[in-house]
VMD Tcl script that draws the C-alpha trace (Angstrom):
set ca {
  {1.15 15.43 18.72}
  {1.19 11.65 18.96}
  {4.25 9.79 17.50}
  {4.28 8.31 13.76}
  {4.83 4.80 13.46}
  {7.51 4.23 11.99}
  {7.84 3.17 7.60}
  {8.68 -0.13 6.53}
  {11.12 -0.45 4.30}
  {8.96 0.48 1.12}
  {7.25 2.87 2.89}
  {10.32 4.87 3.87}
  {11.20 3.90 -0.46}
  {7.98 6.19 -0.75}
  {8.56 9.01 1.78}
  {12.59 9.23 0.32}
  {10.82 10.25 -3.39}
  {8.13 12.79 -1.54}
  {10.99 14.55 0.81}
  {12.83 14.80 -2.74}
  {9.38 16.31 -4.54}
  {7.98 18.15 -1.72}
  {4.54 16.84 -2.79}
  {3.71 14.30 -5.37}
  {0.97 12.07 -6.94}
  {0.94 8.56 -7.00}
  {2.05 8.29 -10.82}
  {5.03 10.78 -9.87}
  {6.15 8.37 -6.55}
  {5.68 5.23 -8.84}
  {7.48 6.43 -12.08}
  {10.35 7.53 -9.68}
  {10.40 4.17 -8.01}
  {10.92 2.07 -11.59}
  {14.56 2.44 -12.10}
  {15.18 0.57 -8.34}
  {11.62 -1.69 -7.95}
  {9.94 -2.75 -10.31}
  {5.90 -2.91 -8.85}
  {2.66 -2.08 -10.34}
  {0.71 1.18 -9.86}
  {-1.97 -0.26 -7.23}
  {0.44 -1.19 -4.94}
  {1.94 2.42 -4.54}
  {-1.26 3.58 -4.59}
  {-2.30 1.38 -2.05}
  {0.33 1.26 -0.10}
  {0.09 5.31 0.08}
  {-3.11 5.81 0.69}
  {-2.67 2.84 4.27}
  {0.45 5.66 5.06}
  {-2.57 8.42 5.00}
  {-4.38 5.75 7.27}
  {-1.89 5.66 9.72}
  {-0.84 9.63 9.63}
  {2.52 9.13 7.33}
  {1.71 10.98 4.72}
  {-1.04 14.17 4.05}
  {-3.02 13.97 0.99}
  {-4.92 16.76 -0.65}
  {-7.88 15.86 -2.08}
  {-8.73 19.15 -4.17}
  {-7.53 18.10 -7.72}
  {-8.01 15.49 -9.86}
  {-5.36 13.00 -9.11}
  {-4.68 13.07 -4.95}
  {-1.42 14.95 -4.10}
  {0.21 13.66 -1.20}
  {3.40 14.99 1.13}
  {4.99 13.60 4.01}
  {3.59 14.61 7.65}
  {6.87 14.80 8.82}
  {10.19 16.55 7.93}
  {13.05 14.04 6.70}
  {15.14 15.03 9.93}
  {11.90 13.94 12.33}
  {11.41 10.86 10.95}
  {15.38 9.23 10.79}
  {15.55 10.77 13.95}
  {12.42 8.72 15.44}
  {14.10 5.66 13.88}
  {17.47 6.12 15.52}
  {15.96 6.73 18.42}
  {14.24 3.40 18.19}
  {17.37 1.40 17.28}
  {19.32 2.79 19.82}
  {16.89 1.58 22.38}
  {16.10 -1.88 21.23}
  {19.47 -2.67 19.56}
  {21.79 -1.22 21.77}
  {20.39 -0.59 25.17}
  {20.06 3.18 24.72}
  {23.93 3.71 24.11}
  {24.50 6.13 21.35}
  {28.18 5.11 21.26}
  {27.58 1.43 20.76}
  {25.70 2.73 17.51}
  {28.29 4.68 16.48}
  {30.99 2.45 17.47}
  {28.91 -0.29 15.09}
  {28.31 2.06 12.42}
  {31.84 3.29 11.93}
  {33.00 -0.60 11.95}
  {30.22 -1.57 9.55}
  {31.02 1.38 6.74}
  {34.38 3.28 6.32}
  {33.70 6.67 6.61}
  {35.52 9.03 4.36}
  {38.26 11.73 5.81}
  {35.57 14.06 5.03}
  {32.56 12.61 7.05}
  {35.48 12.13 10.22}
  {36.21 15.95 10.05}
  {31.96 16.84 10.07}
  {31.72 13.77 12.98}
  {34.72 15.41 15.06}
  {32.37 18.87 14.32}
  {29.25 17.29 15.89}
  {31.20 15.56 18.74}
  {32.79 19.35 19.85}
  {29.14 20.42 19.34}
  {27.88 18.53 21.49}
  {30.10 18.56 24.25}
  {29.51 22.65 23.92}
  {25.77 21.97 24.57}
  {26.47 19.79 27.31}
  {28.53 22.47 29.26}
  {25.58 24.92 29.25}
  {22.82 22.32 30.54}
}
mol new
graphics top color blue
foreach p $ca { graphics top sphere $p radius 0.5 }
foreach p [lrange $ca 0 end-1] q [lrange $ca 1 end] { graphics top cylinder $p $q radius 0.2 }
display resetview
């Protein structure tokens, strides 16, 4: 299966609501989006029916009003985008990006226990390969 290009910012706005739903029309995406953006109607519609277009979003035809869903799991998508900032904005070097992230936002005592979790995970995974 081909990649999905990746959402602009509104567009990833749109797919947030729909990984929230699980499936929505376009009234449900824009009545969600009101309380942060305040757009008309045709411009969610339109804008979700160019992320059918380019294979970001499914929509099922069968009732009335269109229901659409997002082609991809949450997880699939963020990780595409990571993968593509870690290329062009940091040569490739997951530890640059995480050396930038933990500089740009204090992480909580918390989120440094479950980071420390995934670090010993993954040096587990790396002994077996």
């Amino acid at each position: 299966m081909p990649e999905l290009p990746r959402p602009s910012d509104f567009e990833l706005a749109i797919l947030r609501v729909l990984w929230r739903l699980g499936e929505g029309t376009v009234r449900q995406v824009y009545e969600a989006l009101q309380p942060e953006r305040q757009l008309g109607y045709t411009t969610v519609l339109k804008t979700m029916q160019i992320m059918a277009e380019k294979g970001l979003l499914l929509r099922d035809e069968q009732a009335k009003s269109h229901v659409y869903r997002p082609a991809e799991p949450a997880q699939e998508t963020r990780q595409g985008m990571v993968r593509d900032l870690v290329d062009k904005a940091f040569e490739g070097s997951a530890m640059q990006l995480l050396a930038h992230a933990l500089h740009a936002k204090r992480p909580s005592a918390s989120e440094l226990d479950e980071l420390q979790a995934l670090i010993e995970q993954a040096r587990k995974g790396r002994r077996r390969a």
